[in-house]
VOGU-851003 format. One record per residue (C-alpha): residue number from 1; x, y, z; residue in three letters. Coordinates in steps of 0.2 Angstrom, whole numbers, plus 5000, padded with zeros to 4 digits. Layout:
N
<mivex><nr>NUM</nr><x>X</x><y>Y</y><z>Z</z><rest>Ala</rest></mivex>
...
//
This chain:
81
<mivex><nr>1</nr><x>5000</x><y>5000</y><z>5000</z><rest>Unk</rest></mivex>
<mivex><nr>2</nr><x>5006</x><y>5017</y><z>4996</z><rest>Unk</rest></mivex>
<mivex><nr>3</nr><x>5005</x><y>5033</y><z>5006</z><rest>Unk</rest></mivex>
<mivex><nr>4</nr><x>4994</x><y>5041</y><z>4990</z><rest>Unk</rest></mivex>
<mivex><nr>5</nr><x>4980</x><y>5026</y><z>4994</z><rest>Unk</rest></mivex>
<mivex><nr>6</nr><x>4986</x><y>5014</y><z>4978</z><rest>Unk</rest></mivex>
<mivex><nr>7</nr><x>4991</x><y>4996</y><z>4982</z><rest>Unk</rest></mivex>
<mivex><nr>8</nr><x>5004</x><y>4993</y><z>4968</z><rest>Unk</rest></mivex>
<mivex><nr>9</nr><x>5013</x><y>4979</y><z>4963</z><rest>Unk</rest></mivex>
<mivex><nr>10</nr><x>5029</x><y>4984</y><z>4958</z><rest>Unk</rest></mivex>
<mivex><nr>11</nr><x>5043</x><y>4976</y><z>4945</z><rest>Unk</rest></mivex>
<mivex><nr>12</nr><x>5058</x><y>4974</y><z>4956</z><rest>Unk</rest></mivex>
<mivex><nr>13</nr><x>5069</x><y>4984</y><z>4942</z><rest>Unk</rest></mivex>
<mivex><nr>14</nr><x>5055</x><y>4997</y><z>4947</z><rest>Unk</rest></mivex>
<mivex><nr>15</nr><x>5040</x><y>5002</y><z>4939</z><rest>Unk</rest></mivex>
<mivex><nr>16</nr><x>5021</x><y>4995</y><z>4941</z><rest>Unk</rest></mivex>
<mivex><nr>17</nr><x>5015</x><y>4979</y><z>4937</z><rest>Unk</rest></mivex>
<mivex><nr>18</nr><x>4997</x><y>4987</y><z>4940</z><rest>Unk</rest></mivex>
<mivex><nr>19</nr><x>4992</x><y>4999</y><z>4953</z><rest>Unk</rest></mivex>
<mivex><nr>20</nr><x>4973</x><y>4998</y><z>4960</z><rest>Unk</rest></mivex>
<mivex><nr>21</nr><x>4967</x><y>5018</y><z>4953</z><rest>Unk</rest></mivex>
<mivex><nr>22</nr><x>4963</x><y>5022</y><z>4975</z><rest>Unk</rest></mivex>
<mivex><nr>23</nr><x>4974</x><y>5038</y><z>4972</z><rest>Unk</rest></mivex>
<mivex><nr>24</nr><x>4970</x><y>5050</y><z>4987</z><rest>Unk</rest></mivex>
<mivex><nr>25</nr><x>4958</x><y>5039</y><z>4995</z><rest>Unk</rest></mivex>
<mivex><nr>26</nr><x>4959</x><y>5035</y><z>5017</z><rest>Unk</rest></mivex>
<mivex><nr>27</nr><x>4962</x><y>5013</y><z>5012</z><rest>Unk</rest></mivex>
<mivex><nr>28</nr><x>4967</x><y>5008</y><z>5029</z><rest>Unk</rest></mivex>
<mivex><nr>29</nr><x>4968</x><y>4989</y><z>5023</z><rest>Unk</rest></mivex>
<mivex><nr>30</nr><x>4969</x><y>4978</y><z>5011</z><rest>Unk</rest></mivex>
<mivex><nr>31</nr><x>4961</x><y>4960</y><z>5014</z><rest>Unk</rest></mivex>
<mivex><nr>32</nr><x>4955</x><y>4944</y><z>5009</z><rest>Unk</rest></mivex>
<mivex><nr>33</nr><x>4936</x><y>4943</y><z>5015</z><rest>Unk</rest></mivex>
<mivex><nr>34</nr><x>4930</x><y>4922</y><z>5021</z><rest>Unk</rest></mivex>
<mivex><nr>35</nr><x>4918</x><y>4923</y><z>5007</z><rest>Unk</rest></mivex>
<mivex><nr>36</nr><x>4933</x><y>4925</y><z>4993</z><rest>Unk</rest></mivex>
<mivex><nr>37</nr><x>4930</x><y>4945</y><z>4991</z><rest>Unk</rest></mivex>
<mivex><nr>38</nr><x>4946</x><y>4954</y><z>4989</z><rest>Unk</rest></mivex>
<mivex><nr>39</nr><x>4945</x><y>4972</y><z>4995</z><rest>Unk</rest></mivex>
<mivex><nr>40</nr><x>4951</x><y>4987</y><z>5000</z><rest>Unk</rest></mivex>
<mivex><nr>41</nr><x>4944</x><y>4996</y><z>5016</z><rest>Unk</rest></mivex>
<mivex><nr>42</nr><x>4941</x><y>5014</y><z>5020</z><rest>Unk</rest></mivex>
<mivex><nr>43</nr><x>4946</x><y>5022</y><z>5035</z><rest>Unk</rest></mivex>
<mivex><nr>44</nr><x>4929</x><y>5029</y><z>5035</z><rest>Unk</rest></mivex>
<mivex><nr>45</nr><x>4920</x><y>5013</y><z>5036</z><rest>Unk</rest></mivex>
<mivex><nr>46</nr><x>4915</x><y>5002</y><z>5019</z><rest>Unk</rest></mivex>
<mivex><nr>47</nr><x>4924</x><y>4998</y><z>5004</z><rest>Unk</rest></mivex>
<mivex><nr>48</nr><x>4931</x><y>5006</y><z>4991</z><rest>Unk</rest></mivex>
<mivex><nr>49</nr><x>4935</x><y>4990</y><z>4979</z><rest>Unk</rest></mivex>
<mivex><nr>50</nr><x>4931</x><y>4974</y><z>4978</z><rest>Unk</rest></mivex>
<mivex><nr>51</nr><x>4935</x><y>4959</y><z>4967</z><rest>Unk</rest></mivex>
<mivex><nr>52</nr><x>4917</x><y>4954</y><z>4966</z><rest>Unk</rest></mivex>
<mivex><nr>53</nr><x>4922</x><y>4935</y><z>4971</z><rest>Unk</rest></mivex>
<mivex><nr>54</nr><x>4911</x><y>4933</y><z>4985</z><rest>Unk</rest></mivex>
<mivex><nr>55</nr><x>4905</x><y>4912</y><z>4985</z><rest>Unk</rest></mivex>
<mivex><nr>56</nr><x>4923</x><y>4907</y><z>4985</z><rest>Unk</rest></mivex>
<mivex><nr>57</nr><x>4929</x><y>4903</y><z>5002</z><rest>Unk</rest></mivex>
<mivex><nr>58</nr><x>4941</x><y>4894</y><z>4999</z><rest>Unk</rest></mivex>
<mivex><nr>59</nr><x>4949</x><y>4908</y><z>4987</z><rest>Unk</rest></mivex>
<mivex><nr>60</nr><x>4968</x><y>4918</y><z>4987</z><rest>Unk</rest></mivex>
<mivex><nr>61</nr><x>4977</x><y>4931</y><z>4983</z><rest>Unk</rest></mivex>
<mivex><nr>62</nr><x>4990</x><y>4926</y><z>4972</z><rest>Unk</rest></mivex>
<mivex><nr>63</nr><x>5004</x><y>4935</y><z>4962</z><rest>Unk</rest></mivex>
<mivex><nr>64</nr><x>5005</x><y>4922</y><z>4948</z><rest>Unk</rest></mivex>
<mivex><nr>65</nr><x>5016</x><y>4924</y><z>4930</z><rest>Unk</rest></mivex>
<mivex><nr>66</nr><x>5017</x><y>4944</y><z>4929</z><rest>Unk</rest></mivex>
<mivex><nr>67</nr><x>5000</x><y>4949</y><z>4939</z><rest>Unk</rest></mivex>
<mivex><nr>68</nr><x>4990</x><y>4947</y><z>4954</z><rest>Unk</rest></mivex>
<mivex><nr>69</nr><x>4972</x><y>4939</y><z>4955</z><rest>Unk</rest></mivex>
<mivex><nr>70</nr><x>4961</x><y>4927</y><z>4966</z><rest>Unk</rest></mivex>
<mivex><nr>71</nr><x>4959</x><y>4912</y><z>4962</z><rest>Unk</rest></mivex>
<mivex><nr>72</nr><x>4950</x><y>4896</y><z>4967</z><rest>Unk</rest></mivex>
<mivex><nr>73</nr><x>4964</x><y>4882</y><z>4964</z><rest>Unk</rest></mivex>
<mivex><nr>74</nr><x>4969</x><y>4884</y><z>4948</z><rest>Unk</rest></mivex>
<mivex><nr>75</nr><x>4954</x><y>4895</y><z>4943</z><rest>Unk</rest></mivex>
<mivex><nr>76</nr><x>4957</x><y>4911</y><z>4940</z><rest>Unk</rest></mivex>
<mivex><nr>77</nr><x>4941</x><y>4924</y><z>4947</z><rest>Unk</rest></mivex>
<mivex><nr>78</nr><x>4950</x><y>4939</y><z>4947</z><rest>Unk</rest></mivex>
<mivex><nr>79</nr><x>4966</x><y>4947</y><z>4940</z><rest>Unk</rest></mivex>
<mivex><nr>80</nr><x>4976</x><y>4962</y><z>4935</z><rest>Unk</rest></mivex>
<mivex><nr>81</nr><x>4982</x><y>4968</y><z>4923</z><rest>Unk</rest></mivex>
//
């Protein structure tokens, strides 16, 4: 997480990978949710993004050949870019 409100994932040379657009918003955390939702929570109470994964308990986060997703075993729900 950034101090601007962007999670990023960054190429170790440098650079982004993909950054999540939350410019200048109060993200206080970034979590997976039990139901498979990735989000990112406001400081203010709610969310701000989503993966839109919800019915996938048994879902992760991964960073997985160049971009991060969730995914259900080998099934992809969810990735950037």
């Amino acid at each position: 997480m950034q101090y601007d409100g962007n999670l990023c994932l960054n190429y170790s040379a440098g650079g982004y990978v993909y950054c999540t657009g939350t410019f200048g918003q109060p993200i206080a955390s970034a979590r997976m949710e039990p139901g498979g939702n990735f989000c990112l929570e406001l400081s203010t109470g709610g969310t701000t993004m989503c993966s839109n994964t919800l019915g996938h308990p048994n879902a992760v986060l991964l960073v997985k050949n160049g971009s991060f997703g969730v995914y259900d075993g080998e099934i992809s729900l969810w990735s950037r870019p």
